[in-house]
C-alpha positions in Angstrom: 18.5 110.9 -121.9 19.8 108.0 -119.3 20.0 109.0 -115.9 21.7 107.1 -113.2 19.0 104.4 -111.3 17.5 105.9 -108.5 17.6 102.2 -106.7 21.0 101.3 -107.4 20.5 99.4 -103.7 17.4 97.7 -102.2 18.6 100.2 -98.9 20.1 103.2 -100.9 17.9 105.8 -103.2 19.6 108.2 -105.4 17.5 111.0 -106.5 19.9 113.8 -107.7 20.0 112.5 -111.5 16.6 112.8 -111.8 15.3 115.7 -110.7 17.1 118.3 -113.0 15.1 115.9 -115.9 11.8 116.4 -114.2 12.3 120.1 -114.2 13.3 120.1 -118.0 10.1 117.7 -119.1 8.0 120.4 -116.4 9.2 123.2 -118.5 8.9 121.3 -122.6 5.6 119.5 -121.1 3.5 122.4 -119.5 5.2 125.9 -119.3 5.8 125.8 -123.3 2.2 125.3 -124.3 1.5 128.7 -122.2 0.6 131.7 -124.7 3.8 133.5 -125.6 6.2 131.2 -123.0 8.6 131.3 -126.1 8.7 134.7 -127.0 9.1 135.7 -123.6 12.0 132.9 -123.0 14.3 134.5 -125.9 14.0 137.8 -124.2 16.9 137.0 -121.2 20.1 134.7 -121.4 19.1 132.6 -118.4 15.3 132.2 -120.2 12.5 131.6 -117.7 12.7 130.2 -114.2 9.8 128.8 -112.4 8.8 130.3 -108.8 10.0 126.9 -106.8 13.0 126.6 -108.8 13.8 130.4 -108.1 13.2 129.2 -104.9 15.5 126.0 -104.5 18.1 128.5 -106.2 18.2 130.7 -103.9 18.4 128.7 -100.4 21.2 126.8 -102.2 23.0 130.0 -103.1 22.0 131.2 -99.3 23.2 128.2 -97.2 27.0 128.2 -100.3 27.5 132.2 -99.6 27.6 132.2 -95.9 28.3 128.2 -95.0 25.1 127.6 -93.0 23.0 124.7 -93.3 19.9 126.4 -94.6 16.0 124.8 -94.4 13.1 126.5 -96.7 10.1 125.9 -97.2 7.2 127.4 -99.4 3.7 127.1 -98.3 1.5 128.1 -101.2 -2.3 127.6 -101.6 -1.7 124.7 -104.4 1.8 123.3 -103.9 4.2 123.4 -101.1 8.3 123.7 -101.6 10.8 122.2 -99.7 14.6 122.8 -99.8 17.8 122.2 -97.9 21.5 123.2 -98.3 23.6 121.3 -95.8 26.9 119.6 -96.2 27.8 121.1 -99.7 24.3 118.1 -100.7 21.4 120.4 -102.1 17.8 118.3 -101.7 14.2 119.9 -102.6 11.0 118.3 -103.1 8.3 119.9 -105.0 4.7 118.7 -104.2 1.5 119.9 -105.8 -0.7 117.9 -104.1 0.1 120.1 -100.4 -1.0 123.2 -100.0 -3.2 125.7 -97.6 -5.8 126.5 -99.8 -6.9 124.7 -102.9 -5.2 121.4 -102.1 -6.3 121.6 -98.8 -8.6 118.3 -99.8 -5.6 116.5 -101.3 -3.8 117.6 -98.1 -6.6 115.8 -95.9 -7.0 112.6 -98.0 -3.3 112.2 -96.7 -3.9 113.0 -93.0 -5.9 112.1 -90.3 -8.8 114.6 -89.2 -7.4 113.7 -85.4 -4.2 115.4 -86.7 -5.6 119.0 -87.8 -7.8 118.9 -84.0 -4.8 118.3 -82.3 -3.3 121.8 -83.3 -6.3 123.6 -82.4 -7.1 126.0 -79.1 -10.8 125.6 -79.8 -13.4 122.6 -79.9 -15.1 121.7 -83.2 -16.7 118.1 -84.4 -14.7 115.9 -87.1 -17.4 115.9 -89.0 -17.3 120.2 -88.8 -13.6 120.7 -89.3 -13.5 118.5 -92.1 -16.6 121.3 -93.9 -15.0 124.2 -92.6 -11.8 122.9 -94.3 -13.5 122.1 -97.5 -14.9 125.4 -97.8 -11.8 127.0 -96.9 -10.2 125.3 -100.1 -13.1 126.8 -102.5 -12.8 130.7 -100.6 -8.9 130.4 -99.9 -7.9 132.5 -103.0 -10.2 135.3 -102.7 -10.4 135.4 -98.8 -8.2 135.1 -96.4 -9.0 134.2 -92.7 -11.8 136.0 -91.7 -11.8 135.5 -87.3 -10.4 133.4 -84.9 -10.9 130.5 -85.5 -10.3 130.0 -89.4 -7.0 131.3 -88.4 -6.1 128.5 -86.4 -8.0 126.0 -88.8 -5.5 127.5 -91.3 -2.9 127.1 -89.2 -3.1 123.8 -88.4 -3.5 123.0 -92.2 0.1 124.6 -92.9 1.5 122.7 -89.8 0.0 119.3 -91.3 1.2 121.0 -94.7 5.0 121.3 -93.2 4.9 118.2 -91.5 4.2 115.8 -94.5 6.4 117.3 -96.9 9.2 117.3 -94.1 8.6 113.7 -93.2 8.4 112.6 -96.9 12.2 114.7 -97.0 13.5 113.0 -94.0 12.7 109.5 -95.0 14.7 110.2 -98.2 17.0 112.3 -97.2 18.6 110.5 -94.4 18.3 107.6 -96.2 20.8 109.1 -98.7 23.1 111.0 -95.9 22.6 108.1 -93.4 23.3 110.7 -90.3 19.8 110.4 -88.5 20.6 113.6 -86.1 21.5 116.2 -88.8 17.5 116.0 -89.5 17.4 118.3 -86.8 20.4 120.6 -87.1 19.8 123.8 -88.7 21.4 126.8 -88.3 18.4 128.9 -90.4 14.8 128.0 -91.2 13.3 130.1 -94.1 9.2 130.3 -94.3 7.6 131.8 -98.0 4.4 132.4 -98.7 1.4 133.8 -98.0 0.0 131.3 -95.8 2.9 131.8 -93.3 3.9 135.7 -94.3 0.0 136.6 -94.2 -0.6 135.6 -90.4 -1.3 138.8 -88.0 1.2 138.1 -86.0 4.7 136.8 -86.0 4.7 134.1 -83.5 1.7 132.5 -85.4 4.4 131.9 -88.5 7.4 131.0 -85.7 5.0 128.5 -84.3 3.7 126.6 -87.8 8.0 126.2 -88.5 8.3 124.8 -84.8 5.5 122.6 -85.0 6.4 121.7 -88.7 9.7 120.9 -88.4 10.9 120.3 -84.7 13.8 121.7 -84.9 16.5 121.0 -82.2 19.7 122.9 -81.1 20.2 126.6 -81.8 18.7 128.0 -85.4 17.4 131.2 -86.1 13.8 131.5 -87.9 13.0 133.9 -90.7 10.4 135.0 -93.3 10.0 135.5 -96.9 7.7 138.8 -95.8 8.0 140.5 -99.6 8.6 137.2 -102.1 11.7 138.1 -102.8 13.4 134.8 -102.0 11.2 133.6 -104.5 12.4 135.5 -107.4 16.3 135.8 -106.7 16.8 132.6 -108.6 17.2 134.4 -111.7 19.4 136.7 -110.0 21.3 134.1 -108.6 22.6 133.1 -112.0 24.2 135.6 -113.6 25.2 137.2 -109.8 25.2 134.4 -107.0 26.9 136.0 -104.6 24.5 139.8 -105.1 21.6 137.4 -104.7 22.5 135.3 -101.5 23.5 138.8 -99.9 20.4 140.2 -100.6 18.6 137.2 -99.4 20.2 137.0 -96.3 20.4 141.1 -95.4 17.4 143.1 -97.1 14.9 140.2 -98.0 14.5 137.8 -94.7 11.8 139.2 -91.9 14.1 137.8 -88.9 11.7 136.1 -86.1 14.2 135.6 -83.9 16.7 132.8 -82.6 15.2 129.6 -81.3 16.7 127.6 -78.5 15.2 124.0 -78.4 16.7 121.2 -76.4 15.9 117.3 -77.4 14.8 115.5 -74.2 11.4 114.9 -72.5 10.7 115.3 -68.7 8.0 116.2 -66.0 5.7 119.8 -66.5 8.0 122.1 -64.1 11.1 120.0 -63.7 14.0 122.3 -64.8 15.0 121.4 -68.7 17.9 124.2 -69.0 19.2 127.0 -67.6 20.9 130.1 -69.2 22.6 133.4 -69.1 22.2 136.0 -71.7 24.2 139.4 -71.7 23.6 141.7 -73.9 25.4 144.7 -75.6 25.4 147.0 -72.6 26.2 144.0 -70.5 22.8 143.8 -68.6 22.3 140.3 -67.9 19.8 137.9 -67.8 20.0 134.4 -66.0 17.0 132.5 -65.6 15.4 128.6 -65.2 13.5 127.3 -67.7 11.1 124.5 -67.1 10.2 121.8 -69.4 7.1 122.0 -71.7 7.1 126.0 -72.1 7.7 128.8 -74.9 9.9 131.4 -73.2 10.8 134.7 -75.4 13.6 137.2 -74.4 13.1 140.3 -76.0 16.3 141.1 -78.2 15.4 143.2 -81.2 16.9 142.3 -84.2 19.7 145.0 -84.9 20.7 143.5 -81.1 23.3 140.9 -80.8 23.8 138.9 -77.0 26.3 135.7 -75.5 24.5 133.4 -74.5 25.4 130.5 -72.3 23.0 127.6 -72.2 23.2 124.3 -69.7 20.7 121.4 -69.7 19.7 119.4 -67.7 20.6 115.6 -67.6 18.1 114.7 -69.0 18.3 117.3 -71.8 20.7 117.6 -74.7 21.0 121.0 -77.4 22.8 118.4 -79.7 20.1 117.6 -82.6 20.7 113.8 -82.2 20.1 113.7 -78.3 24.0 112.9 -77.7 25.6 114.7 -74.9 22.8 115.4 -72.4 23.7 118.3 -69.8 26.9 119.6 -72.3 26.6 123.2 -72.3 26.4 125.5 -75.4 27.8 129.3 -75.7 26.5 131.4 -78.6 26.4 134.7 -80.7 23.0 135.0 -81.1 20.8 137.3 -83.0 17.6 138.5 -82.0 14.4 139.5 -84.2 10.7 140.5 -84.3 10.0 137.9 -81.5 13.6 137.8 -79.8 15.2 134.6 -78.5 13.0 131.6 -77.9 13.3 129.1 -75.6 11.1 125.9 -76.6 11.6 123.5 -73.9 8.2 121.5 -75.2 11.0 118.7 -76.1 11.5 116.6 -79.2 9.4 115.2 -80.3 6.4 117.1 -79.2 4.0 115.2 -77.4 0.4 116.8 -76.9 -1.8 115.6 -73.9 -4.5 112.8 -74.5 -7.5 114.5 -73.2 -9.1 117.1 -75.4 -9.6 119.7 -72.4 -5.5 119.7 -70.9 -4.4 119.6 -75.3 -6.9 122.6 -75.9 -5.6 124.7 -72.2 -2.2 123.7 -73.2 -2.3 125.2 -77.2 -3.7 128.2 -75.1 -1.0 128.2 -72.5 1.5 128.6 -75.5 0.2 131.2 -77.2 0.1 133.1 -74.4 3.7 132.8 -73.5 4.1 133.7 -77.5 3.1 136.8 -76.0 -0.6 136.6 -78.2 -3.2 138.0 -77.2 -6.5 136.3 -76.0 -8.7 135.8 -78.5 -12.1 137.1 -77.5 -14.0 133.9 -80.2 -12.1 131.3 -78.8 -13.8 129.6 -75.6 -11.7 129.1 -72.6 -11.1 125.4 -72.5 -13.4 123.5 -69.6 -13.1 119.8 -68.5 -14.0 116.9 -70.7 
């Protein structure tokens, strides 16, 4: 069957024509020659739908329902799912060659060890991290993070994971839209999968989408805690609108809403300040410096206003325009409550192993985490 080019510019790509094709060959190609894939496909109207296609299905049908621009993204242990509904445009990349557990050596053939040490609280060798990661991908399946520290070496694989796949979508995405800023703007982030729904404790899985994605503005983050994102696609076809409802209401762990301002300054120089009132009409105004991870607890059956003002030098628009504008918002809040990431956009880490490692610390700690007992306290280089 012809499909449209996918060049039809040296300076435009056109993808849409030719993914519904790959999913087809996918399903004639390799599903079909799986023992009783026929059989079972006769047994329902819409025949058999693939997890990441349930997937894309879904966050489409979720961002259409309620007219929000929707992000989601998949992290499994052989292939990694990415999908956005913005605009009325529905994008997803697929890739098989990312994930947190057996393609963890694909995943590092495409990134720099340098890059995996940066996200980590702790001090290990190159030549160590790359072994430990290695035999991570043979022990993955069968066992998940057993202390500390393979927590955060897992971690920082579905950070790299989240960050290659959502710089492979950017580069083609905004190529196709040709509005650089609405990267950035998202008014919900989805995580699936084990490798972010498994973590001990929330903040871990609100920290891999922050660190993934960089999301700017105001967006609220949630989880695919039970897999049933996953598997409303099917749902979603006969009944779109039972499906996005039961996404949104019954199936999404919310984390909380996330506040992050584009801008970078000084450590302690003033990036925004705000005023939250809640319900009851207590209030809360406070000063938020750059370069920190501030949570307001606000549960998430709670609504609060919330008035937000940056600084000059700070701007909650996702392109960076309008520095100092002020915001006011409905916000919802969730496991983790509202969170203030004033770390700026992008993030920038420090050079020196010692002030990287105390800083990673510094922000789990205001992630309200607790110490871990097997991670050293990070000493001068």
């Amino acid at each position: 069957k012809p499909i449209n080019n996918i060049l039809p510019t040296l300076s435009h790509h056109d993808f849409s024509s030719v993914q519904p094709e790959l999913d087809i060959l996918y399903m004639q190609r390799k599903m079909s020659r799986l023992p009783g894939f026929n059989r079972l496909s006769r047994w329902g109207s819409s025949g058999i739908v693939p997890t990441a296609k349930s997937f894309v299905q879904t966050i489409h049908y979720l961002g259409q329902s309620h007219n929000v621009n929707v992000l989601g993204v998949d992290v499994g242990s052989a292939a990694t799912t990415l999908v956005a509904a913005r605009h009325n445009l529905q994008r997803h990349i697929i890739r098989s060659d990312i994930g947190s557990g057996v393609s963890l050596p694909a995943l590092l053939n495409q990134t720099e060890v340098e890059a995996w040490r940066r996200w980590l609280p702790f001090e290990i060798e190159a030549d160590d991290l790359r072994n430990a990661l290695y035999n991570r991908a043979l022990t993955a399946a069968q066992t998940p993070p057993q202390d500390n520290e393979d927590r955060y070496l897992h971690l920082a694989g579905v950070r790299e994971a989240i960050r290659l796949i959502a710089g492979q979508a950017k580069r083609a995405w905004l190529d196709e839209e040709g509005h650089r800023g609405d990267w950035f703007d998202w008014d919900l982030i989805v995580g699936a999968g084990e490798a972010l729904t498994a973590l001990p404790h929330a903040a871990l899985a609100a920290l891999a989408l922050l660190d993934g994605f960089e999301p700017a503005g105001i967006c609220s983050l949630t989880l695919d805690n039970h897999g049933l994102v996953r598997l409303l696609g099917s749902i979603a076809l006969a009944e779109p609108l039972a499906a996005a409802q039961l996404a949104a209401f019954d199936a999404l762990r919310q984390l909380g809403t996330v506040v992050a301002p584009v801008g970078l300054g000084r450590p302690g120089e003033t990036a925004l300040k705000f005023k939250m009132t809640y319900q009851d009409d207590r209030r809360i105004e406070m000063k938020i410096p750059f370069g920190v991870l501030e949570v307001i607890p606000l549960t998430a059956n709670e609504k609060a206003s919330l008035e937000v003002r940056p600084t000059r030098n700070f701007s909650l628009h996702p392109s960076g325009k309008y520095p100092g504008r002020g915001m006011a918002a409905q916000v919802q809040g969730g496991e983790l409550g509202i969170i203030i990431d004033t770390r700026g956009r992008p993030i920038i880490l420090p050079k020196t192993d010692a002030d990287r490692r105390r800083l990673l610390q510094t922000w789990l700690a205001q992630l309200n985490v607790e110490t871990e007992p097997d991670i050293a306290p990070a000493t001068t280089d």
